[in-house]
N, C-alpha and C positions, 0 to 999 in steps of 0.2 A: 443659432444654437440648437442641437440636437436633443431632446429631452426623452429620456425611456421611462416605462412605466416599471415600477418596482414589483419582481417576481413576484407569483403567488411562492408557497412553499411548497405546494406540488409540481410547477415548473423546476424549481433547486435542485428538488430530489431527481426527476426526470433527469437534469445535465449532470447529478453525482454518476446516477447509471450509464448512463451514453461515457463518463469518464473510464468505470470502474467493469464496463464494456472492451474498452479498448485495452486494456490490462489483460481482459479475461482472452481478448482475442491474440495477444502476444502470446500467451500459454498454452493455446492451444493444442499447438503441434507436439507439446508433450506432455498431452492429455492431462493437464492439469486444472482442474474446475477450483472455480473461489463460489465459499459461502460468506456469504458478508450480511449481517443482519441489520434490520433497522434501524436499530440504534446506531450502527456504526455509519449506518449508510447518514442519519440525521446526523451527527458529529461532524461527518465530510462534509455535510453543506453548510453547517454550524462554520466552524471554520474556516469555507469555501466562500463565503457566498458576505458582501458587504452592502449597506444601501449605497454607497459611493460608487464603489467599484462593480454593482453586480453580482454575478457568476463568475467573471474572467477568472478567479486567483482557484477554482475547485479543482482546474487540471494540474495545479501547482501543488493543490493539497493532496490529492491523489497520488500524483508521482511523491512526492515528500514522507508520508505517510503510507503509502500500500506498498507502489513499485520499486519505489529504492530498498526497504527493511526485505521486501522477499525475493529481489536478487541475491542481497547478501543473503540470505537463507538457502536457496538454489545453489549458492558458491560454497558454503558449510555443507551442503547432503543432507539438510536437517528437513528440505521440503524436495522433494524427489520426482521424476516424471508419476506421471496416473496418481499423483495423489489428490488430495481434496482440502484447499487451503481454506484453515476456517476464520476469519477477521473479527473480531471483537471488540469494546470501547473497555479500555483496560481501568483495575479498581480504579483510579484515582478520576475516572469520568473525564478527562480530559484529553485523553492519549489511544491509542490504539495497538492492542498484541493480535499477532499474528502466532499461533501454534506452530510449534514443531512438531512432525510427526515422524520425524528419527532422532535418534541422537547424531550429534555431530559426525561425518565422517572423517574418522580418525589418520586417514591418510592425507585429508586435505588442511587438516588442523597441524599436525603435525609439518608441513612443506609451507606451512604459514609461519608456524615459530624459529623454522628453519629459515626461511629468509629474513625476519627480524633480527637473530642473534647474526648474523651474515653483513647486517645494516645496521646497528645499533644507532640509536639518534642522539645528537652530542650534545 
């Protein structure tokens, strides 16, 4: 039997960033920078991080909570190349917002409701 020792909380946070890294280096290329603050950064390992299981579940919680909500933001127009995506642990202290910094683009909003009334669900 294999026995690990239980992260410090400065290791945690070290593999939130190595996750919230690899997000940052998907955006890259359309020079989009994330500010993620401490707090949010301590939630994702909150979250992330179990005495059973370790670290393993933060890359889960990362894509769950960062990468998936700011594709769908990118697919809205609501967070746009060169902008500066700001991450926050939203009021209820449990959750996470990510800012808009457009409003919606009204032509991809629009070609969404178009394909729903197109598909209506029975």
């Amino acid at each position: 039997m294999l026995v690990f020792n239980k992260l410090s909380r400065e290791s945690i946070l070290k593999v939130v960033s190595l996750r919230l890294n690899d997000v940052a280096e998907r955006l890259k290329n359309r020079r989009i920078t994330m500010d993620v603050d401490t707090a949010a950064k301590e939630l994702l390992a909150k979250q992330g991080y179990s005495d059973v299981y370790g670290a393993r579940a933060i890359a889960r919680v990362v894509r769950t909570e960062v990468l998936f909500p700011l594709a769908q933001k990118l697919l809205k127009g609501t967070i746009r190349d060169e902008d500066v995506v700001t991450i926050r642990v939203a009021a209820d202290g449990n959750s996470f917002h990510i800012y808009d910094n457009h409003p919606a683009d009204s032509s991809i909003v629009s070609e969404a409701s178009t394909l729903e009334d197109d598909h209506p669900e029975n």
